[in-house]
GUZA-442128 format. One record per residue (C-alpha): residue number from 0; residue in one letter; chain; x, y, z. Coordinates in Angstrom, 2 decimals. Layout:
BEGIN
@pos = NUM | code = a | unit = A | xx = X | yy = Y | zz = Z
...
This chain:
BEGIN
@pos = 0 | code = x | unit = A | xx = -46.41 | yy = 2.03 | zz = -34.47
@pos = 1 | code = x | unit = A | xx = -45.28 | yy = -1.41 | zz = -32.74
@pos = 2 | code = x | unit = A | xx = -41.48 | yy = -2.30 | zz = -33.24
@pos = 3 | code = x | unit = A | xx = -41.51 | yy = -5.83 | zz = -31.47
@pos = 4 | code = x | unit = A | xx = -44.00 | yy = -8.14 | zz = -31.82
@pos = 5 | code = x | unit = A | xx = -43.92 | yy = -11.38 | zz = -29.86
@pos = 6 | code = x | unit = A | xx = -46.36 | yy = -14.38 | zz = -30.29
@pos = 7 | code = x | unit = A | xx = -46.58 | yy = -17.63 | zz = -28.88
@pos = 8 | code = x | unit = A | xx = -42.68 | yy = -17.11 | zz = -27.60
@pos = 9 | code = x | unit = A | xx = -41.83 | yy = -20.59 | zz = -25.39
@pos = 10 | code = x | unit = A | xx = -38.84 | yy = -21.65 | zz = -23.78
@pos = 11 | code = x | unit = A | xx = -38.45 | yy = -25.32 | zz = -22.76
@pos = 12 | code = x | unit = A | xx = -35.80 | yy = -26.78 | zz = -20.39
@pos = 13 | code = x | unit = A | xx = -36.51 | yy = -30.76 | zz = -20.36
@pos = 14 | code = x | unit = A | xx = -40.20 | yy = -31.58 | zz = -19.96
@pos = 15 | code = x | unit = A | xx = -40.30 | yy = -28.00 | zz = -18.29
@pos = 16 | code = x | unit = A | xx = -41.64 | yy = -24.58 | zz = -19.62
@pos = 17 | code = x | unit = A | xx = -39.93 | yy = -21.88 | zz = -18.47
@pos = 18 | code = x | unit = A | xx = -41.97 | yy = -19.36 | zz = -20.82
@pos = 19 | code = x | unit = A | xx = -45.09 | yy = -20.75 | zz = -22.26
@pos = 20 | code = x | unit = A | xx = -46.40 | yy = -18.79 | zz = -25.52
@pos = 21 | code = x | unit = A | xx = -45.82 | yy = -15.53 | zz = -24.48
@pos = 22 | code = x | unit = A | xx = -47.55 | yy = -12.62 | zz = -26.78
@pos = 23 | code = x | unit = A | xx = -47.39 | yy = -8.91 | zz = -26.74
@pos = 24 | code = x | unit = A | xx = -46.54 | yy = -6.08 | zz = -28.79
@pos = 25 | code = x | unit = A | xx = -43.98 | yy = -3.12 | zz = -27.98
@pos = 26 | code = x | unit = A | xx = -45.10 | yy = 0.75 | zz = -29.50
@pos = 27 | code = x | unit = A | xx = -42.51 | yy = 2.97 | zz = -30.15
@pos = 28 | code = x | unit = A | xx = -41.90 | yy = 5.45 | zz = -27.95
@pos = 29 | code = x | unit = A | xx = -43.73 | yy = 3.50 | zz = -24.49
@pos = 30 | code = x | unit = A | xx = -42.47 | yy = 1.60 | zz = -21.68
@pos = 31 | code = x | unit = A | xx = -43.79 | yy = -1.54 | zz = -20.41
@pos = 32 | code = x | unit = A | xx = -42.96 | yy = -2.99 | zz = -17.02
@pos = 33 | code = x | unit = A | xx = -42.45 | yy = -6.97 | zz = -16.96
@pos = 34 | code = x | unit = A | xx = -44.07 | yy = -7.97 | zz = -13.16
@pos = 35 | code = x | unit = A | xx = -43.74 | yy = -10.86 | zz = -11.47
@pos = 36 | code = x | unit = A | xx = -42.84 | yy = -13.10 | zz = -8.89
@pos = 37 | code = x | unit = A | xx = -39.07 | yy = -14.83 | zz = -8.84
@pos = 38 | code = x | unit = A | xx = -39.22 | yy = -18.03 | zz = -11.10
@pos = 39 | code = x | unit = A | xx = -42.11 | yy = -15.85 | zz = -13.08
@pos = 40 | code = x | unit = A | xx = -39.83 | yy = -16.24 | zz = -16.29
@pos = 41 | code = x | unit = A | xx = -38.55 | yy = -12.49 | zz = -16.89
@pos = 42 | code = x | unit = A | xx = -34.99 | yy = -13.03 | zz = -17.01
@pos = 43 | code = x | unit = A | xx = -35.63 | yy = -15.75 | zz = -19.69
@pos = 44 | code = x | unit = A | xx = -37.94 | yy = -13.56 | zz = -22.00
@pos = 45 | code = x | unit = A | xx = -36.10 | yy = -10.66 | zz = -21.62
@pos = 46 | code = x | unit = A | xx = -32.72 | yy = -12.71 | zz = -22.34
@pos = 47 | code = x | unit = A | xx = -34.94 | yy = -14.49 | zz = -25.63
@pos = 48 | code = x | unit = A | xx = -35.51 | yy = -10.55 | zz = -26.60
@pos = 49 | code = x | unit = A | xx = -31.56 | yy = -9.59 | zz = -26.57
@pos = 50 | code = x | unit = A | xx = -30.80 | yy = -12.59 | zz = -28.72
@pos = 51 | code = x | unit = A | xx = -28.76 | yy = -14.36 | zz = -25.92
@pos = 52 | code = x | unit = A | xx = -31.03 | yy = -17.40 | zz = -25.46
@pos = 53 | code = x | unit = A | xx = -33.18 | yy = -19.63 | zz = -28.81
@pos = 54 | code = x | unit = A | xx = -36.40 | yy = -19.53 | zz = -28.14
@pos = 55 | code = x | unit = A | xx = -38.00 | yy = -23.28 | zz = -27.92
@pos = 56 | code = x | unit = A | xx = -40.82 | yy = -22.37 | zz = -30.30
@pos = 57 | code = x | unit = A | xx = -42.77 | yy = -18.90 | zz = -31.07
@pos = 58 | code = x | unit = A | xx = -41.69 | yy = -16.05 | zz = -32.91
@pos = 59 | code = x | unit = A | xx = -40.05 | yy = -12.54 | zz = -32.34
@pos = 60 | code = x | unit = A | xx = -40.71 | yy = -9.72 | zz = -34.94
@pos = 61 | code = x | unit = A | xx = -38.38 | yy = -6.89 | zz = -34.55
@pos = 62 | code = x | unit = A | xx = -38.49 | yy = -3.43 | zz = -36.51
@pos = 63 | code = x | unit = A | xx = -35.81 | yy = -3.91 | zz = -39.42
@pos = 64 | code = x | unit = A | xx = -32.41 | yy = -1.91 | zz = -38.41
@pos = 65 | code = x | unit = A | xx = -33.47 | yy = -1.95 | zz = -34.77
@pos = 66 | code = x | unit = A | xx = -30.87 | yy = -1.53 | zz = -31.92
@pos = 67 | code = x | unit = A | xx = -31.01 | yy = -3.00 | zz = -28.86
@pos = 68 | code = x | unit = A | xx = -29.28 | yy = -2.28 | zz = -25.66
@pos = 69 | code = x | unit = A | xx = -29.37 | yy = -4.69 | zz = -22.42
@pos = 70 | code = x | unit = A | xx = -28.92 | yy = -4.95 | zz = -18.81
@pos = 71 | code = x | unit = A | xx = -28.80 | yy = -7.87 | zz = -17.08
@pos = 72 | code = x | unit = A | xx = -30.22 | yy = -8.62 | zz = -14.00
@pos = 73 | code = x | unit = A | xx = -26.47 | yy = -9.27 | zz = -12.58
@pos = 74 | code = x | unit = A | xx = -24.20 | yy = -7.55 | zz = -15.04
@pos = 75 | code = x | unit = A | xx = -20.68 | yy = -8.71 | zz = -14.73
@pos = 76 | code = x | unit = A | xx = -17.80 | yy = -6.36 | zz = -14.33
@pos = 77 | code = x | unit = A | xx = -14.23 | yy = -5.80 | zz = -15.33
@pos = 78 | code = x | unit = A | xx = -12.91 | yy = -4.60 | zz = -11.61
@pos = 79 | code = x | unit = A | xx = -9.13 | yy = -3.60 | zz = -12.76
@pos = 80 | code = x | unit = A | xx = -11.18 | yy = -1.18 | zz = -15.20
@pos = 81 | code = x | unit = A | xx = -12.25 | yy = 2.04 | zz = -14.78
@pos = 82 | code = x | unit = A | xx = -15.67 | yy = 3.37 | zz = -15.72
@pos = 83 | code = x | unit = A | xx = -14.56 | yy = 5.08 | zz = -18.60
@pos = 84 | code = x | unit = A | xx = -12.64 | yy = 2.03 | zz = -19.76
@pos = 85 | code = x | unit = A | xx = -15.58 | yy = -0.43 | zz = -19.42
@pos = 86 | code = x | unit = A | xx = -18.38 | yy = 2.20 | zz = -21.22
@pos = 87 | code = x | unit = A | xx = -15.54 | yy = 2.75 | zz = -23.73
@pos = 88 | code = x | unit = A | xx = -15.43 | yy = -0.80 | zz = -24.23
@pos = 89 | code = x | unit = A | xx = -19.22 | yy = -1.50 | zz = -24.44
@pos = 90 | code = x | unit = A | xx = -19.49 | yy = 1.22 | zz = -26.97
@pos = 91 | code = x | unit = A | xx = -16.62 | yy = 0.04 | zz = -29.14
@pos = 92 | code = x | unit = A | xx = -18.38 | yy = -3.57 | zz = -29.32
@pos = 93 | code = x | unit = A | xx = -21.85 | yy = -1.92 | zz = -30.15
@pos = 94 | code = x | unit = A | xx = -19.66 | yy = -0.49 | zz = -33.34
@pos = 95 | code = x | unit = A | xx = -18.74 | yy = 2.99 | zz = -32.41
@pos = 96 | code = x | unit = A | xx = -16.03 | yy = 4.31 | zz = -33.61
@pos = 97 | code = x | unit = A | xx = -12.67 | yy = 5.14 | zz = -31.31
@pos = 98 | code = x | unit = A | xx = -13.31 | yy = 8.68 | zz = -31.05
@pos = 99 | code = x | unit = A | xx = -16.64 | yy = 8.93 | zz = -30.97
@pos = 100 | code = x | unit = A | xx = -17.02 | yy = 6.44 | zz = -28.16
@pos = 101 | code = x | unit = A | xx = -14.65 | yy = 8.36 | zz = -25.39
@pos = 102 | code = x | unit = A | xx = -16.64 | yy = 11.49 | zz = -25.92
@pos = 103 | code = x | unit = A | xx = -20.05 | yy = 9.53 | zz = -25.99
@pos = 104 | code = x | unit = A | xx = -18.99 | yy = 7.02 | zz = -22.86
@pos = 105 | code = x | unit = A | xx = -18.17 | yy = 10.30 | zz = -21.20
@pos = 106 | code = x | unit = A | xx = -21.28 | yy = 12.19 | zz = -21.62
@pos = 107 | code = x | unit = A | xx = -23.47 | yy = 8.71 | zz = -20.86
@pos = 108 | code = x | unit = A | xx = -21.14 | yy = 8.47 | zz = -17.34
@pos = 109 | code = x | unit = A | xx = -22.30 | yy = 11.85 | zz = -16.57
@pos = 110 | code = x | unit = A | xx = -25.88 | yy = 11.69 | zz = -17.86
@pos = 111 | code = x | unit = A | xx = -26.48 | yy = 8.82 | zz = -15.41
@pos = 112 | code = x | unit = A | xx = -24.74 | yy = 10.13 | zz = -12.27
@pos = 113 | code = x | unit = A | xx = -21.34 | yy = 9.16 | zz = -12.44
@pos = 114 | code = x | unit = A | xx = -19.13 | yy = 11.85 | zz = -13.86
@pos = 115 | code = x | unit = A | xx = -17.26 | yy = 12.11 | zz = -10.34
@pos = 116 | code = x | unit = A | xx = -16.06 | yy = 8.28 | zz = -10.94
@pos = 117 | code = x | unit = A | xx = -15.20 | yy = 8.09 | zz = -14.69
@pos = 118 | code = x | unit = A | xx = -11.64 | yy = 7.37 | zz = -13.71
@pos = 119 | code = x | unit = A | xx = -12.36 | yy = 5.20 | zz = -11.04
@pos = 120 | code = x | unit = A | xx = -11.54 | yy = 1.40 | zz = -11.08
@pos = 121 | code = x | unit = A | xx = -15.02 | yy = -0.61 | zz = -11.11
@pos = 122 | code = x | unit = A | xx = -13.68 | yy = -2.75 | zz = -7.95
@pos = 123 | code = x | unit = A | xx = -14.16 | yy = 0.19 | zz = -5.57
@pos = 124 | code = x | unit = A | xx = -17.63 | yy = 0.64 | zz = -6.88
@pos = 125 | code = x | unit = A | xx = -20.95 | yy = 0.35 | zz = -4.53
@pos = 126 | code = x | unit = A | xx = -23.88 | yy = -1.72 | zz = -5.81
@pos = 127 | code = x | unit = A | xx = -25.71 | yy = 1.53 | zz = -6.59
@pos = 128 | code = x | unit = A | xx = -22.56 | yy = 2.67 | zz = -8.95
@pos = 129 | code = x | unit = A | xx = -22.02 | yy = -0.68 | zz = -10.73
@pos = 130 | code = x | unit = A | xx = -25.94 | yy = -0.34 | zz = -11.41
@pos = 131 | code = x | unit = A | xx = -25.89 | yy = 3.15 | zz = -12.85
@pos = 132 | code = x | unit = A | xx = -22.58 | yy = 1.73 | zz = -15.28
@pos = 133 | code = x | unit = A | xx = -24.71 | yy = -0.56 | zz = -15.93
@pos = 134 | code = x | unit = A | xx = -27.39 | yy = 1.46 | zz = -17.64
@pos = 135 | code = x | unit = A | xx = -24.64 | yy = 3.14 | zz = -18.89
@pos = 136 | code = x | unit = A | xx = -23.06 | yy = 0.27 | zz = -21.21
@pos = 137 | code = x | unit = A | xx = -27.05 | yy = -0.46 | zz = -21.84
@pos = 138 | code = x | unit = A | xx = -27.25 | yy = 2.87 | zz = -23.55
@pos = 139 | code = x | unit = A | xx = -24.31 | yy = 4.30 | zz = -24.75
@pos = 140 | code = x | unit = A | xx = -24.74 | yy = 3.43 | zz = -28.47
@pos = 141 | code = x | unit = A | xx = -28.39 | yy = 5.14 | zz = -28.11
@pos = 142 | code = x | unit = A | xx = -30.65 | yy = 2.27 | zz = -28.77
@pos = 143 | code = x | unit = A | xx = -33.89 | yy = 2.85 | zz = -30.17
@pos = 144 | code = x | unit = A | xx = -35.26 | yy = -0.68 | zz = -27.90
@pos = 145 | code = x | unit = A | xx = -33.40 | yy = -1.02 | zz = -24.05
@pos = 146 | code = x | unit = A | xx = -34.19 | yy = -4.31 | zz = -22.03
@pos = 147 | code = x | unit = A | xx = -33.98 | yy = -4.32 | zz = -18.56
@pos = 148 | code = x | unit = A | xx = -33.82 | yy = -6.52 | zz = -16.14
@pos = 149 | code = x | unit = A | xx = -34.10 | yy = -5.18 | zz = -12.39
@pos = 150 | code = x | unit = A | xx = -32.95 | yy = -1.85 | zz = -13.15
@pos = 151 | code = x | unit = A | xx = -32.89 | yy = -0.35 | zz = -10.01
@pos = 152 | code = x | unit = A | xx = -33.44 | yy = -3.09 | zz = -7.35
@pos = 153 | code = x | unit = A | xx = -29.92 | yy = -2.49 | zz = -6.21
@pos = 154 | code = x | unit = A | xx = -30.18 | yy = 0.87 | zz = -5.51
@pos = 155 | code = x | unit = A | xx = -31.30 | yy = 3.39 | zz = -2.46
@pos = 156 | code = x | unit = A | xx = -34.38 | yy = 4.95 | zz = -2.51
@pos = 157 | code = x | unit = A | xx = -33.01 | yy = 8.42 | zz = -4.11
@pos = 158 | code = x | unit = A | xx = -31.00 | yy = 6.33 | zz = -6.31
@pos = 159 | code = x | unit = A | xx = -34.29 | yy = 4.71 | zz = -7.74
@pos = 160 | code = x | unit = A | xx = -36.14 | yy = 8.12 | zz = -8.24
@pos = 161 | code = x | unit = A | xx = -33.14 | yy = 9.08 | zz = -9.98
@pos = 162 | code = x | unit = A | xx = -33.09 | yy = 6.47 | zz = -12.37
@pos = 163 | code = x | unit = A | xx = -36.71 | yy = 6.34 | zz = -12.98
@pos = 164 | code = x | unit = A | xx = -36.46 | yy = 9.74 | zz = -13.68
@pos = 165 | code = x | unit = A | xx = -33.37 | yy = 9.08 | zz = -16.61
@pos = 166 | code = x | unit = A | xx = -35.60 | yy = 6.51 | zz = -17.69
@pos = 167 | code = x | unit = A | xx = -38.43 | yy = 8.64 | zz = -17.96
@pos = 168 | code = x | unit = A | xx = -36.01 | yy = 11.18 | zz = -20.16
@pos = 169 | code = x | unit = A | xx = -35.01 | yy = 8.12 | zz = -22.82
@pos = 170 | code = x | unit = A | xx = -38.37 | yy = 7.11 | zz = -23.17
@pos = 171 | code = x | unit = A | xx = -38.31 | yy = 10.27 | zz = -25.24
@pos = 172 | code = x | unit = A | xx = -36.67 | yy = 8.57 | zz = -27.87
@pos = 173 | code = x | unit = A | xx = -36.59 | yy = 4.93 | zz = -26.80
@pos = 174 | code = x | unit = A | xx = -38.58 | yy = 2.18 | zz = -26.38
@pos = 175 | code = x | unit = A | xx = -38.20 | yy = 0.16 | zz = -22.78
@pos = 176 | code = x | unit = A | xx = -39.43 | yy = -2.78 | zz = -21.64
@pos = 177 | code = x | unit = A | xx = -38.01 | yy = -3.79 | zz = -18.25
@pos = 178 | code = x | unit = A | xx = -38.86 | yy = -6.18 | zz = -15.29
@pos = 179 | code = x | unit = A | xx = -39.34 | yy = -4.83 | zz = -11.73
@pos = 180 | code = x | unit = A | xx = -40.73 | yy = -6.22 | zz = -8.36
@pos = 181 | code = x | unit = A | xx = -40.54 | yy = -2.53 | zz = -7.05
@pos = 182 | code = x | unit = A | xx = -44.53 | yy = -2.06 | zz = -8.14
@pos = 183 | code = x | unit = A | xx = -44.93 | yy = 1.27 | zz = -6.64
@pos = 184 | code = x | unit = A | xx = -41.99 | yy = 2.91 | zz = -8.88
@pos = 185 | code = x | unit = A | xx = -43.40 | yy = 0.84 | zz = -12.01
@pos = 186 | code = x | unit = A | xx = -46.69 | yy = 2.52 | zz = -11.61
@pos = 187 | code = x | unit = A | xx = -45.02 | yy = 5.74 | zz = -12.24
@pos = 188 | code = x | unit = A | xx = -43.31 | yy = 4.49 | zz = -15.68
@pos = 189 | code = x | unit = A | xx = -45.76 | yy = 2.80 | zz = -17.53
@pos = 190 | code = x | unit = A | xx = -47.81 | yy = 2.24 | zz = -20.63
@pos = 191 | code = x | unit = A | xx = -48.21 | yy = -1.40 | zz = -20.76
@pos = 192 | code = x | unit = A | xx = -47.97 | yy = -4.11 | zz = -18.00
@pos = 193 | code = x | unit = A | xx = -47.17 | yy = -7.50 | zz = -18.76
@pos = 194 | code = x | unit = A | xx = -48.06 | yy = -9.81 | zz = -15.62
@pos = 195 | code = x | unit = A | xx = -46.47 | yy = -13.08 | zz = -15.65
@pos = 196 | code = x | unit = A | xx = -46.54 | yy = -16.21 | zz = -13.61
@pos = 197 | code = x | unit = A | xx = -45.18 | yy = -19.83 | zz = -13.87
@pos = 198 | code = x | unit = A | xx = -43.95 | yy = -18.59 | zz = -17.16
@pos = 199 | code = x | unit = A | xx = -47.16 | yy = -17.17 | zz = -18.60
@pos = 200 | code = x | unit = A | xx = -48.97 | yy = -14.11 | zz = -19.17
@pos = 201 | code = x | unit = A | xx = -51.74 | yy = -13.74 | zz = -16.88
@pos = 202 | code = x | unit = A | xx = -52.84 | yy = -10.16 | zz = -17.17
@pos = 203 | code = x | unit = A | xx = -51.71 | yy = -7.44 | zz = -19.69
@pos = 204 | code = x | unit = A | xx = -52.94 | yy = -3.70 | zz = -20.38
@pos = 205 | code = x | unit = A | xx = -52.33 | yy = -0.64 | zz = -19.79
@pos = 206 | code = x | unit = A | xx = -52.29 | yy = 0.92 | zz = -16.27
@pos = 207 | code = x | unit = A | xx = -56.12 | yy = 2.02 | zz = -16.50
@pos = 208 | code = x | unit = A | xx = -56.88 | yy = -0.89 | zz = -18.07
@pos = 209 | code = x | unit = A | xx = -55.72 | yy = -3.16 | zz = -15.47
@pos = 210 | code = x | unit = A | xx = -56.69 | yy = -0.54 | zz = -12.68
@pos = 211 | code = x | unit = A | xx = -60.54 | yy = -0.58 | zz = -14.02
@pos = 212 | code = x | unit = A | xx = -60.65 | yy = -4.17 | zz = -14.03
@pos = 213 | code = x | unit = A | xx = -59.16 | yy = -4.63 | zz = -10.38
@pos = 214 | code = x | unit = A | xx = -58.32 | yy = -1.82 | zz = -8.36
@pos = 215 | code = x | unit = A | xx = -62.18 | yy = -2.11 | zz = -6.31
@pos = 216 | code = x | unit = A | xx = -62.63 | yy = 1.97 | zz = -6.13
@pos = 217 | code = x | unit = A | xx = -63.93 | yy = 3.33 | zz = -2.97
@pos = 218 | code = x | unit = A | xx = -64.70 | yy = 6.51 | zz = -1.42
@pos = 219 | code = x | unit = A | xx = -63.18 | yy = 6.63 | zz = 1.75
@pos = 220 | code = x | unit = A | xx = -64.99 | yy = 8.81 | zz = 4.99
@pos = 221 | code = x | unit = A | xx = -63.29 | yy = 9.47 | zz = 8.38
@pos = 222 | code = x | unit = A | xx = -65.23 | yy = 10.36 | zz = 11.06
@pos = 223 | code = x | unit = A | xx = -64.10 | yy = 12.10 | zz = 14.89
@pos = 224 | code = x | unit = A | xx = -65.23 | yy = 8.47 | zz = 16.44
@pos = 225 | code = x | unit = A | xx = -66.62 | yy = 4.73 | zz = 15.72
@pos = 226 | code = x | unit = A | xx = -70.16 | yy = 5.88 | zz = 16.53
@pos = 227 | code = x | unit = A | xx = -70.79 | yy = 8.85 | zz = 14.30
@pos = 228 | code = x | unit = A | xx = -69.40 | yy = 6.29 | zz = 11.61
@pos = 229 | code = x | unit = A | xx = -71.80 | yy = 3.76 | zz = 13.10
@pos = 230 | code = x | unit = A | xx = -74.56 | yy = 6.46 | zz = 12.51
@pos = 231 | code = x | unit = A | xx = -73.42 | yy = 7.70 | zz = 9.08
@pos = 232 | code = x | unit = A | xx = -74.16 | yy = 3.80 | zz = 7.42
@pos = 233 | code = x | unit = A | xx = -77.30 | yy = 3.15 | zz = 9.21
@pos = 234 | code = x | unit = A | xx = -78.91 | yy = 5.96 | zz = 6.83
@pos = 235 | code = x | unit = A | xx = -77.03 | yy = 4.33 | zz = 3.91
@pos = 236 | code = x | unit = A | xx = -78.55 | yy = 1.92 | zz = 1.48
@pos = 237 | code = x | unit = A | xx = -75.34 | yy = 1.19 | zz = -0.09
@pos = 238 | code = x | unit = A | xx = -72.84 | yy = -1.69 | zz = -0.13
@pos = 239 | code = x | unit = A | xx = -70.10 | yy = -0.68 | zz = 2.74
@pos = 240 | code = x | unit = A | xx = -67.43 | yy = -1.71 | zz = 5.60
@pos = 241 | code = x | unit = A | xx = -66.39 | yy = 0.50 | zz = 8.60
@pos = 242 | code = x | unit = A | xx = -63.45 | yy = 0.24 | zz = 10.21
@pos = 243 | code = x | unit = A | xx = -63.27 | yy = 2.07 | zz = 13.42
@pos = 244 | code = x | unit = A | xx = -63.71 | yy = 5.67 | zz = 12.52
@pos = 245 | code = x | unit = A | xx = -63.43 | yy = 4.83 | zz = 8.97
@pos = 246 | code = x | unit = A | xx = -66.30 | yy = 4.29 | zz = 6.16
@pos = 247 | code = x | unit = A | xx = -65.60 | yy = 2.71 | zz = 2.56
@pos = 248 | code = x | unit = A | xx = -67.86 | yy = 2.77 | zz = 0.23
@pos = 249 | code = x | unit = A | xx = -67.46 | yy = 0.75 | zz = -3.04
@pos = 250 | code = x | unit = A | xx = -68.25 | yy = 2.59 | zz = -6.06
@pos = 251 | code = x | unit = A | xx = -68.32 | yy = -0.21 | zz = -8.14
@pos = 252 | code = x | unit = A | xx = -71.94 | yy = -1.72 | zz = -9.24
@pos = 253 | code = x | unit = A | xx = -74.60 | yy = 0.69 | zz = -7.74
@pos = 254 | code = x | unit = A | xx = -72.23 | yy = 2.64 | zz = -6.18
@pos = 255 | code = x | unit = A | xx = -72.14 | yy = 6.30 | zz = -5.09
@pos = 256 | code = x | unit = A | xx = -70.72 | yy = 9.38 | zz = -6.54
@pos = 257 | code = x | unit = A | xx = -68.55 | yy = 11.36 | zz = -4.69
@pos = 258 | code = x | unit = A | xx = -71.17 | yy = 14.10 | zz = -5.31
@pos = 259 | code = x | unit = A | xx = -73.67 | yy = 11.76 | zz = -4.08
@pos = 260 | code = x | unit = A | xx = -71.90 | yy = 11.04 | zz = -1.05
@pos = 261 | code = x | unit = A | xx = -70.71 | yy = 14.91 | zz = -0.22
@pos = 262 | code = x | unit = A | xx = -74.95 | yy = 15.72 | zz = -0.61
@pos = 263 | code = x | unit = A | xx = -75.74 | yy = 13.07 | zz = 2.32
@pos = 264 | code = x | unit = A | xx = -73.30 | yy = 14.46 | zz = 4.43
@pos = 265 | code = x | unit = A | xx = -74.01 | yy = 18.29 | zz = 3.69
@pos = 266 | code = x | unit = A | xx = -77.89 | yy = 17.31 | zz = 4.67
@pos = 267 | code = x | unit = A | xx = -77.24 | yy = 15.69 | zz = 7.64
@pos = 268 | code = x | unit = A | xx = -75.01 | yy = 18.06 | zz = 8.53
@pos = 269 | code = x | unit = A | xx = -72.34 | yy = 15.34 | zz = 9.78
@pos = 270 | code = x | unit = A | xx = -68.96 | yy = 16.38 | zz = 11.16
@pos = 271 | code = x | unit = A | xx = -65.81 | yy = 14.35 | zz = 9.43
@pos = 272 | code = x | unit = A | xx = -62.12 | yy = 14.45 | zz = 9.90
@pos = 273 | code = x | unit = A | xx = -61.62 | yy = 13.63 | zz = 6.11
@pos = 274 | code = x | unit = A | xx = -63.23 | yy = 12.00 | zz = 2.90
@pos = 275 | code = x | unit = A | xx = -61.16 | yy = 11.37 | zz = -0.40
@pos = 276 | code = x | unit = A | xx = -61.27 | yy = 8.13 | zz = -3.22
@pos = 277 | code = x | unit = A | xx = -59.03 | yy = 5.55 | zz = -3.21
@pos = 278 | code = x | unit = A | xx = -57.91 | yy = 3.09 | zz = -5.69
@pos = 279 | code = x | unit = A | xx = -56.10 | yy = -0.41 | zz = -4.99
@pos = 280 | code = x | unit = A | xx = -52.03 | yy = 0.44 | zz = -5.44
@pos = 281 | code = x | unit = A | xx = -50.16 | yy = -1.79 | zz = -8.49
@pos = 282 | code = x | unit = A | xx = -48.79 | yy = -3.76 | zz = -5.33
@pos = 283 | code = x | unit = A | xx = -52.29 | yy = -4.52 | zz = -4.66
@pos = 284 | code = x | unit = A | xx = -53.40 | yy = -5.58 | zz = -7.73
@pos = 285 | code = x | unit = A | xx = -50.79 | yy = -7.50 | zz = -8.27
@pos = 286 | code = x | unit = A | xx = -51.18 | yy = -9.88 | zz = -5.40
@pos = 287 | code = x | unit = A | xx = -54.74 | yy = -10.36 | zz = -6.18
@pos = 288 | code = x | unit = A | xx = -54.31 | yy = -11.16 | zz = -10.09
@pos = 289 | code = x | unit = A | xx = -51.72 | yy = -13.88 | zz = -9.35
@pos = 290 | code = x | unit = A | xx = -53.65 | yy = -15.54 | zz = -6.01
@pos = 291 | code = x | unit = A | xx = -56.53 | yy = -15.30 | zz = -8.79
@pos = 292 | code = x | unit = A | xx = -54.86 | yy = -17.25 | zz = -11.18
């Protein structure tokens, strides 16, 4: 069941488009990662989204009674505050009511990381804290839609698993569309990727999707040295590439099987280090679909 719907969506600064008639559709329930390169025009659908920038022209259909919680890109802080205070004070403003929103501030604190610093002033915070408060104020009133923007791009490696992996556990409940450069983590948190450039969508589907129509499969065969490789393709009448001890095989086309591949060797009775099949990463794809474009 889709909950946002968003056609023909343009923002225009001057003679410039900043989004040009952007359309997609959010299901309940998924998460869809927003890619692309700085300038791309994230921030400014994303902000169109949360109601803090008029679209120029285009249309955004929300599910009635929807709520929506945000985080920007570069959040701004309180720093005489403490964490408490400031998720207090973001859950107040999304119409909690006094009680209520000290007990559920403190349980969001703690549910993203931060139960050791909920009486510690924001101004001795680390970029990796002031993110996680952050997602914090983004979901303390339990929206059923969250928007974000860079979610974990200021954090540590650990810290992004971490996240991701909070994420993962409100995607139960909500849906999340959010805007990344950090392609590997996005391809663990997807349904739906949105690719934009210049302020358009270029490529949109989900992760299969996008993988079938780019990603170039190949099986992949290492051999001890370059000339048992060398031997391997001359009794091959497929497409291929070596690479020093390395074969790849496309299986694209007229392609081989795996099984196809594993019968060759078995007959010839070839010695090999390793064979498995690889697909092009997210990163990959990425930087093909927007040279392409």
């Amino acid at each position: 069941m889709s909950i946002v719907e968003v056609e023909r969506l343009t923002k225009r600064y001057g003679q410039e488009n900043a989004v040009e008639e952007l359309s997609f559709v959010l299901e309940k329930g998924t998460a869809t990662a927003l890619i692309g390169p700085n300038g791309a025009g994230k921030t400014t659908s994303l902000s169109m989204l949360a109601d803090l920038l008029s679209p120029s022209s285009g249309t955004i259909t929300m599910a009635e009674g929807l709520t929506i919680g945000f985080l920007p890109q570069h959040p701004q802080y309180f720093p005489w505050l403490t964490a408490l205070e400031f998720t207090e004070m973001a859950a107040r403003l999304s119409g909690i009511e006094s009680k209520k929103a000290k007990l559920q501030s403190t349980r969001t604190l703690e549910f993203v990381g931060l139960e050791a610093a909920v009486n510690k002033k924001i101004g001795a915070f680390s970029g990796g804290m002031k993110q996680r408060l952050g997602l914090a104020q983004a979901i303390v009133h339990q929206p059923k839609l969250l928007l974000l923007d860079e979610p974990i791009s200021a954090l540590d490696p650990t810290g992004r698993r971490e996240i991701m992996n909070l994420l993962k556990t409100l995607q139960q409940d909500t849906t999340i569309l959010y805007s990344t450069h950090i392609l590997n983590d996005a391809e663990e948190m997807t349904d739906q990727l949105l690719f934009m450039k210049e302020g358009r969508l270029i490529e949109q589907g989900s992760l299969n999707d996008v993988k079938n129509r780019h990603a170039a499969p190949q099986i992949r065969i290492r051999f001890p040295d370059h000339n048992q490789a060398a031997e391997f393709i001359g009794k091959l009448s497929w497409e291929h590439k070596i690479k020093g001890d390395t074969v790849f095989l496309p299986v694209y086309k007229n392609g081989p099987s795996m099984q196809q591949v594993l019968q060759i060797l078995a007959s010839e009775k070839q010695d090999i280090l390793g064979i498995d099949f690889q697909t092009a990463s997210l990163e990959e794809i990425f930087l093909k679909v927007v040279a392409a474009k």
